[in-house]
Backbone bond lengths (Angstrom), bond angles and torsions (degrees), N, CA, C in turn:
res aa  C-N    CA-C-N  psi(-1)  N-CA   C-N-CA  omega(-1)  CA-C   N-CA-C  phi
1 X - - - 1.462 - - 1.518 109.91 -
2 X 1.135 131.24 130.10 1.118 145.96 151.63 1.581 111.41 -45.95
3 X 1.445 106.63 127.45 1.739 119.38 -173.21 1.430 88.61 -92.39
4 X 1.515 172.34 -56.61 0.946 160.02 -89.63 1.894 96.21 -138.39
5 X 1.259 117.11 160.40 1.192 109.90 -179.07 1.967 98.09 -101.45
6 X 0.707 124.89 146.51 1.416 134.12 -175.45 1.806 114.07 -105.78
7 X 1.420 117.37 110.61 1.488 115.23 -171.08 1.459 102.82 -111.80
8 X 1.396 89.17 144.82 1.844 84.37 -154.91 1.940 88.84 -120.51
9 X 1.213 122.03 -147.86 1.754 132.28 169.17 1.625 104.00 -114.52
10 X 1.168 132.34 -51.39 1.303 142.28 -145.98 1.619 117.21 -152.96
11 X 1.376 100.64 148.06 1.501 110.56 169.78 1.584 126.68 -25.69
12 X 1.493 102.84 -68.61 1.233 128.38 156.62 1.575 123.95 -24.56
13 X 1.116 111.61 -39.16 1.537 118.14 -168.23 1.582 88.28 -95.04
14 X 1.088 125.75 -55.29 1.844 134.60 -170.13 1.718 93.70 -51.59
15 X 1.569 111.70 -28.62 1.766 92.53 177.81 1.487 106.56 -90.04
16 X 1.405 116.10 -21.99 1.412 105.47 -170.90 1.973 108.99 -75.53
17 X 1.514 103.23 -46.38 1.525 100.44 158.73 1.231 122.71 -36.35
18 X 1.658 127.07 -40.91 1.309 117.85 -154.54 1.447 95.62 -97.28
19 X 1.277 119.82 -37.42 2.036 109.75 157.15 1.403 106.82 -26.63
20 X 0.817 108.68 -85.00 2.223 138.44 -177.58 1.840 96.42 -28.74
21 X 1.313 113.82 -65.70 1.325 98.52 -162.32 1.774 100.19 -147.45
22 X 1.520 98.89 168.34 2.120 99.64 160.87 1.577 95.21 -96.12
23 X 1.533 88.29 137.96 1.739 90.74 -169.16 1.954 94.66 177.23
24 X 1.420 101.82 124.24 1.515 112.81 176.27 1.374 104.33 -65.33
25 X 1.660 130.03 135.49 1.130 125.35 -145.63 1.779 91.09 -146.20
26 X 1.149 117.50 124.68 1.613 110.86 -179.45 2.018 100.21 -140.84
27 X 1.613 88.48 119.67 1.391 118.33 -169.70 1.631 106.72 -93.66
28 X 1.463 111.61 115.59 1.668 127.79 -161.30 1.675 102.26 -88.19
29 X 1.240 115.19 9.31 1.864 120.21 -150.78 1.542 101.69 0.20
30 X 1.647 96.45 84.87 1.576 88.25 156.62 1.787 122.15 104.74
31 X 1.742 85.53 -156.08 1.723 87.46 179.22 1.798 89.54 -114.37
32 X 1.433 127.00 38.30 1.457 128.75 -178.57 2.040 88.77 -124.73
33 X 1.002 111.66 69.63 1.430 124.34 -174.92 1.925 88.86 -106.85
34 X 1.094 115.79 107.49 1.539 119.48 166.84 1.286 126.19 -94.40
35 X 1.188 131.96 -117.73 1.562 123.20 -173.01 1.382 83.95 -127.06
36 X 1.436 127.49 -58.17 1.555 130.63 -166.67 1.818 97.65 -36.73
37 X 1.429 120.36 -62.59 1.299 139.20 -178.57 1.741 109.82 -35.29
38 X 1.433 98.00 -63.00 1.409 102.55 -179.21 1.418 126.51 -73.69
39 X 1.512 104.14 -18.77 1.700 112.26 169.49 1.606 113.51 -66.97
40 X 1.299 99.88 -43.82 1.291 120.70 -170.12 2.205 95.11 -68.70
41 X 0.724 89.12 -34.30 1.705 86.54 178.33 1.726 112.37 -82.84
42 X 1.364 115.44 -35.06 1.530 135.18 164.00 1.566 112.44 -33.14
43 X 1.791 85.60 -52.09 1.644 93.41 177.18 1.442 126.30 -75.90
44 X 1.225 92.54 -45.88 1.431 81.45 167.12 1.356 146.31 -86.29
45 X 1.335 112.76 -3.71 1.849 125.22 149.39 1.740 118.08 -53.53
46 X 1.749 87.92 -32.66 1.847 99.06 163.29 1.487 120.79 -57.30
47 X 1.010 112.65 -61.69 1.470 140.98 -155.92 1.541 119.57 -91.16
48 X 1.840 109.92 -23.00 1.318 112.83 164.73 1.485 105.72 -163.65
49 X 1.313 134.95 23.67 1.087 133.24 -165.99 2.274 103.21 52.17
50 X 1.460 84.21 173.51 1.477 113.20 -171.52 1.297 113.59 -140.02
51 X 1.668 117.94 139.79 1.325 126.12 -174.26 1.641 95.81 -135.50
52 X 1.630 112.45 89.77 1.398 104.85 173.82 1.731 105.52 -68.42
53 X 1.549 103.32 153.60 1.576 107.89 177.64 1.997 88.62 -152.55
54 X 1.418 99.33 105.40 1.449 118.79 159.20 1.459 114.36 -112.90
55 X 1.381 102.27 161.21 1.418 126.77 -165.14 1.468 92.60 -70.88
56 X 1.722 103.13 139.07 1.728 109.80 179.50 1.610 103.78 -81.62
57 X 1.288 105.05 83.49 1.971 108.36 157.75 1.205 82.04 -162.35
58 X 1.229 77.28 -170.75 1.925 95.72 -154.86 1.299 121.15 -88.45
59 X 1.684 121.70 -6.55 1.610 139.77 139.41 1.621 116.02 -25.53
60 X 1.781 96.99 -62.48 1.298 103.90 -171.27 1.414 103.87 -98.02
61 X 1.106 157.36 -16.02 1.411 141.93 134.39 1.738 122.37 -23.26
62 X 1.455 107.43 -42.26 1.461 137.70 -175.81 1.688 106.78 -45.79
63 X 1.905 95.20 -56.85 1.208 122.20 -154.65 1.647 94.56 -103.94
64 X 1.261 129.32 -0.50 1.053 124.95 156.24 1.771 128.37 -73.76
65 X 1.659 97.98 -44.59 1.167 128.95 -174.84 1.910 91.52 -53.27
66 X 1.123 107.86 -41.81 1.757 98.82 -151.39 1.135 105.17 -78.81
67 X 1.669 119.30 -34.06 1.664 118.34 172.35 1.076 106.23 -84.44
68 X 1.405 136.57 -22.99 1.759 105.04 167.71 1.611 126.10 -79.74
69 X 1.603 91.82 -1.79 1.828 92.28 168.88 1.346 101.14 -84.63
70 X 1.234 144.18 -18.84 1.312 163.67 -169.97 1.282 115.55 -65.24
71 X 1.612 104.25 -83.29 1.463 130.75 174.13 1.361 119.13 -100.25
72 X 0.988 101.88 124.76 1.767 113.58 168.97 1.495 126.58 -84.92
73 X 1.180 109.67 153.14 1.454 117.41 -159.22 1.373 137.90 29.23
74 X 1.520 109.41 49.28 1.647 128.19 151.96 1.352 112.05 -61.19
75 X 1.811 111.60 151.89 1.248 114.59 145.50 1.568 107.69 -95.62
76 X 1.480 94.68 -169.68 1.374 108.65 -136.81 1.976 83.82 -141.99
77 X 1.017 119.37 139.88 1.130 124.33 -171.32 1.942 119.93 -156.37
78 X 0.826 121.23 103.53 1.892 128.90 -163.74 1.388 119.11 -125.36
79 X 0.928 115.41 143.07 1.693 119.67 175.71 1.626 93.21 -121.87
80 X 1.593 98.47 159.77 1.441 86.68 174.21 1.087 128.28 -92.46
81 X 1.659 130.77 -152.45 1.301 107.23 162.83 1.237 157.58 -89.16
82 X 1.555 98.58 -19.43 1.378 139.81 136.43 1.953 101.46 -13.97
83 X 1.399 100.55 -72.83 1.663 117.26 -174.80 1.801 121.26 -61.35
84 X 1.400 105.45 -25.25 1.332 132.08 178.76 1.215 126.02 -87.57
85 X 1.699 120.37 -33.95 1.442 133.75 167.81 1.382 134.90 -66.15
86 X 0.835 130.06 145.11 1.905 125.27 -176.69 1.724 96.48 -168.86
87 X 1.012 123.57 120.11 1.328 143.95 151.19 1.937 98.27 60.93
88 X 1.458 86.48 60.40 1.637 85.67 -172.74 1.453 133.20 87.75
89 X 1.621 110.33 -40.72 1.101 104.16 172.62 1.508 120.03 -109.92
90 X 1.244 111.74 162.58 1.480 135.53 -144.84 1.809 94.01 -112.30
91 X 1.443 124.43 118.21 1.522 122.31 134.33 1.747 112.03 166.12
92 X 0.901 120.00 173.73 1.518 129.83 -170.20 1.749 102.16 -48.55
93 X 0.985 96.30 -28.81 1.914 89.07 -165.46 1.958 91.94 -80.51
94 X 0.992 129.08 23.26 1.501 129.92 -157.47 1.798 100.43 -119.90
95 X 1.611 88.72 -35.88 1.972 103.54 -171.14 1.367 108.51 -84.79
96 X 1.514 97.34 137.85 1.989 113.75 167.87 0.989 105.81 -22.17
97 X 1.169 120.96 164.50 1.876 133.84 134.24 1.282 100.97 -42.05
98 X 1.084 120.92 -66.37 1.626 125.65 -151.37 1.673 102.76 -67.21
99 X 1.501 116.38 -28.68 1.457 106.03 175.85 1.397 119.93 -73.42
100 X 1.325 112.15 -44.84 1.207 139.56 165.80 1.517 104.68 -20.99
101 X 1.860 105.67 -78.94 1.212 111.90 172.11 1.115 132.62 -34.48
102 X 1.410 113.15 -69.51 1.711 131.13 153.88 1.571 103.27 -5.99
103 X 1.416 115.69 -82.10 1.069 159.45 -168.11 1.933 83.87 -16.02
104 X 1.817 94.25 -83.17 1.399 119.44 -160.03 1.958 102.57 -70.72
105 X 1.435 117.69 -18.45 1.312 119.37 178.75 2.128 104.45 -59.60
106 X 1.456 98.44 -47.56 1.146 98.50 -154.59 1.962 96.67 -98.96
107 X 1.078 120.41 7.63 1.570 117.45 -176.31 1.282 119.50 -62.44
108 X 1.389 119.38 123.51 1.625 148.31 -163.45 1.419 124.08 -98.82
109 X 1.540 95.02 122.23 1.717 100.79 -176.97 1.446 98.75 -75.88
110 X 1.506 95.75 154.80 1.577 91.98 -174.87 1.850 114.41 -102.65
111 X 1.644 117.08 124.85 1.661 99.37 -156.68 1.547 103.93 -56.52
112 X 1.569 88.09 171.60 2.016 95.03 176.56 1.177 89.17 -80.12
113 X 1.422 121.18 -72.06 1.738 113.62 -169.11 1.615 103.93 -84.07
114 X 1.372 92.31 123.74 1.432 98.93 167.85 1.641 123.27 -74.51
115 X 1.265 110.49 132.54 1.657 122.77 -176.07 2.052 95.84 -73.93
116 X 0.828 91.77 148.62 1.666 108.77 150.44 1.354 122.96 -117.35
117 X 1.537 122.25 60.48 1.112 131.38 142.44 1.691 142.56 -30.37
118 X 1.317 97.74 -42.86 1.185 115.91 -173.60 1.356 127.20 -123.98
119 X 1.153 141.79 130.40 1.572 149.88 -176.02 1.409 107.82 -106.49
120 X 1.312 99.44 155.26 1.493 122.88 160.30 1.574 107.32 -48.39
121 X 1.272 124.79 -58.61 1.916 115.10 151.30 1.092 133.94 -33.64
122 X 1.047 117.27 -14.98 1.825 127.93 -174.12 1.728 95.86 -112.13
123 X 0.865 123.43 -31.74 1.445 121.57 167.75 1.556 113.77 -66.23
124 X 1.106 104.90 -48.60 1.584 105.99 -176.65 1.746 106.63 -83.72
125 X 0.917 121.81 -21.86 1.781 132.97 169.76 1.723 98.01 -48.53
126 X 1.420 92.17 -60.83 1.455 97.82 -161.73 1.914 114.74 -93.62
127 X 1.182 107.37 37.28 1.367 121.85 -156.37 1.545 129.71 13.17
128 X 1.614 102.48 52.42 1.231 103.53 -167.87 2.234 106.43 -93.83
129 X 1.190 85.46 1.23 1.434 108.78 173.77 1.399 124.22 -151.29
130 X 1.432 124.90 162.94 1.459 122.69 -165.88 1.541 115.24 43.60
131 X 1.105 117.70 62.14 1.635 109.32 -162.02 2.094 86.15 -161.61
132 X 1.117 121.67 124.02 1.471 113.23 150.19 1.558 140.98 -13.35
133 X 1.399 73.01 -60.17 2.280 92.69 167.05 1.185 135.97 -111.15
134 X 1.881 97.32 17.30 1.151 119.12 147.51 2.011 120.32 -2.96
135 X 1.420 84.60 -79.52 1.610 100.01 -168.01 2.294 103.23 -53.40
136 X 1.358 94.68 -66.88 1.404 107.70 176.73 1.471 105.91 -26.15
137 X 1.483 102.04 -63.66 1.649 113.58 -166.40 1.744 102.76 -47.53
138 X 0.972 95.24 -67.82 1.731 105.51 -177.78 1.620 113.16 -53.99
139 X 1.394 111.41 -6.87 2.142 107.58 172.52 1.217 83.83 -92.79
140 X 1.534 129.93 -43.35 1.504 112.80 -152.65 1.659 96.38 -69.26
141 X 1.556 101.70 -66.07 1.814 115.91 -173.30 1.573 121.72 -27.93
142 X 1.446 101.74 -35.42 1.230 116.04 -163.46 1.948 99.08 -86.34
143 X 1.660 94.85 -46.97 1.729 90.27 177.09 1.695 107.74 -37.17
144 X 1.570 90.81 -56.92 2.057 96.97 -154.59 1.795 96.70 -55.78
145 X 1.311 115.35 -26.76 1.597 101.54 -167.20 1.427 96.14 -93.33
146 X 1.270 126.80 -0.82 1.639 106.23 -177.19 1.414 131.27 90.19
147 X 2.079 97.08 0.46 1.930 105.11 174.57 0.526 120.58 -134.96
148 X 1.439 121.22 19.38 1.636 122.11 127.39 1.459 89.29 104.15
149 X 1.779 104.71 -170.40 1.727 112.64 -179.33 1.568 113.41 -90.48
150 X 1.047 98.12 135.90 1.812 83.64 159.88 1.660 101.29 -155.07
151 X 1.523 122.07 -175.57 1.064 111.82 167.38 1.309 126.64 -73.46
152 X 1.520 116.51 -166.82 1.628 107.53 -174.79 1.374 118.31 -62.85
153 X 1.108 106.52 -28.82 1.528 114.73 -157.63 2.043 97.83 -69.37
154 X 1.847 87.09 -64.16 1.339 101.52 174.95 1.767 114.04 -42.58
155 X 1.022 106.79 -48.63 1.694 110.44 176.68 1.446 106.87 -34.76
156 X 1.457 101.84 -82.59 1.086 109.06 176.73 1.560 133.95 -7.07
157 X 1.622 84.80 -68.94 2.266 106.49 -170.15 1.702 81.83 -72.23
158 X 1.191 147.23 -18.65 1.733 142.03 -172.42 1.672 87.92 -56.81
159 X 1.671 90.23 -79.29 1.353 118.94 -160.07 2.202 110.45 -32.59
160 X 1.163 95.19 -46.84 1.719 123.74 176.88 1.175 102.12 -59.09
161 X 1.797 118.91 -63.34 1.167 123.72 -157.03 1.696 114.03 -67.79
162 X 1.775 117.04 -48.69 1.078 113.34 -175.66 1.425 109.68 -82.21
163 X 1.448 141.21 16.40 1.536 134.93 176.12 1.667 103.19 70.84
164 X 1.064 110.48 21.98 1.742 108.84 158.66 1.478 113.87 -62.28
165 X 1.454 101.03 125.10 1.734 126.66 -177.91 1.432 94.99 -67.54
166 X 1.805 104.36 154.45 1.315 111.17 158.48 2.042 106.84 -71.09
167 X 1.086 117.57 -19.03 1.355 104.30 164.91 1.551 133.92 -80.58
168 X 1.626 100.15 -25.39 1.362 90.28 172.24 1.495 112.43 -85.79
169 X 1.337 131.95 -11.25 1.419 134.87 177.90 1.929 93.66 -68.42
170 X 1.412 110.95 -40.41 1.997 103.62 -161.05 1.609 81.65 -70.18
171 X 1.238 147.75 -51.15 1.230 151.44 -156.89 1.677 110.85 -49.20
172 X 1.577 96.22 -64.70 1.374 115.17 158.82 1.278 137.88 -22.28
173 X 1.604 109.02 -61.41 1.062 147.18 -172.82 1.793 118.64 -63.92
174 X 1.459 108.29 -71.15 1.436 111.48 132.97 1.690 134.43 -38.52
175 X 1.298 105.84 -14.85 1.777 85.87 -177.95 1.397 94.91 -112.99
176 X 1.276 121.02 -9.26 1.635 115.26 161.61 1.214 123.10 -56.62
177 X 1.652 109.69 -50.12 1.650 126.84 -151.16 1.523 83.65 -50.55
178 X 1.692 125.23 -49.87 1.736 113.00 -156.32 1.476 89.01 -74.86
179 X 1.458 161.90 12.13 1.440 123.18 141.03 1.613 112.19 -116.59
180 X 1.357 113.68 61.87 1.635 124.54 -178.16 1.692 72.15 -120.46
């Protein structure tokens, strides 16, 4: 069982979690997140911590954004999109068990003070920008570290934000290249 309560967007996702794992599961429907919703999540970051896991597009980024301005000290948990997609459409209720799992094994508090580890040089070093497969690189890179896709920019403040090593990024980096 999962110790953390797991906040998902939708019904849909609360069944695909509950395939994946035993784990208290609280469904925000959406971008209609009210106060009842967020109290109710308040409490339980109290009472057992919280691992939000939204769908990688920019809906669930959206709806991520509002409870971590909300609640303090969540992890953070992503599949990519690759892992999220099925017949066009995009979101958590779409991913394996096993990604899923993955997913919630490796989910990241986000630091208070952000490090500057990483540059716009280290992005382009590691062709996570200015590069063709740019985009690819960054679904795969981001799967293995656990923060998911975003653009360059976003990559970047990820990479900073969750205290990702320059070793676990070279690690990363290499275990992507074999599915680019």
């Amino acid at each position: 069982m999962i110790k953390e309560v797991i906040v998902v967007e939708g019904r849909d996702d609360v069944s695909a979690i509950k395939r994946a794992v035993d784990a208290q599961v609280i469904a925000v429907g959406g971008f209609g997140i009210n106060k009842k919703v967020i109290d109710k999540i308040i409490d339980a970051q109290k009472r057992r911590g919280v691992i939000v896991f939204t769908d990688p597009d920019f809906a669930g980024e959206k709806i991520r954004r509002i409870i971590t301005k909300r609640v303090k000290g969540i992890k953070h948990a992503r599949i990519t999109q690759k892992q999220g997609t099925k017949d066009g459409d995009i979101g958590v209720e779409n991913a394996s068990p096993e990604s899923i799992i993955r997913a919630l094994n490796i989910a990241k508090f986000e630091t208070i003070e952000k490090i500057e580890t990483f540059s716009v040089q280290d992005m382009m070093f590691f062709k996570l920008t200015g590069d063709i497969k740019a985009k690819d690189r960054r679904d795969a890179v981001g799967g293995k570290l656990g923060i998911g896709y975003a653009n360059s920019a976003q990559f970047l403040n990820r990479l900073n934000s969750f205290g990702i090593t320059k070793e676990e990024l070279l690690v990363a980096v290499k275990n992507a290249e074999k599915e680019i």
